[in-house]
ZAMARGU-4260 file (C-alpha; in steps of 0.2 Angstrom, whole numbers, plus 5000, padded with zeros to 4 digits):
<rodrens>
0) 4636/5007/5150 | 4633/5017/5165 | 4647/5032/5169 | 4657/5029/5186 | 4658/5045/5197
5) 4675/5050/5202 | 4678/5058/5217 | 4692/5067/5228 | 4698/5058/5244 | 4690/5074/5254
10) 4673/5068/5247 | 4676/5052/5250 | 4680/5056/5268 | 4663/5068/5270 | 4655/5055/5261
15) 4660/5042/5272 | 4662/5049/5290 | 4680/5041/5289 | 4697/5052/5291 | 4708/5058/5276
20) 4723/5050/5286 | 4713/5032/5288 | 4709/5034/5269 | 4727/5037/5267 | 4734/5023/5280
25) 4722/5011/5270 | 4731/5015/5252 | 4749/5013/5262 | 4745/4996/5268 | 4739/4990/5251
30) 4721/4989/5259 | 4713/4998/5247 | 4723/5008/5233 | 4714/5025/5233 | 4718/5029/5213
35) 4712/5015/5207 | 4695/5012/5218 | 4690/5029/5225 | 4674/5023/5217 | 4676/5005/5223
40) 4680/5012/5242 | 4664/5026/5242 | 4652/5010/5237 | 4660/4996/5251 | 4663/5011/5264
45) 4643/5018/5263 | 4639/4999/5265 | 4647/4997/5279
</rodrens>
């Protein structure tokens, strides 16, 4: 079984050329809820 990474939002953002704030507008819509999928959001964000 392979570990899953965890990272912040910050990395996430830095990793992804997308803002804290949208990251954060996407958890308060229910789009994607950042505690529970940062790893989730890192692979669909760096496919797009």
């Amino acid at each position: 079984m392979q570990k899953e990474n965890r990272f912040s939002i910050g990395e996430i953002a830095s990793l992804t050329g997308v803002t804290i704030r949208t990251l954060q507008y996407y958890d308060n819509i229910g789009l994607v809820p950042l505690e529970k999928d940062l790893v989730l959001l890192t692979k669909v964000l760096m496919n797009h």
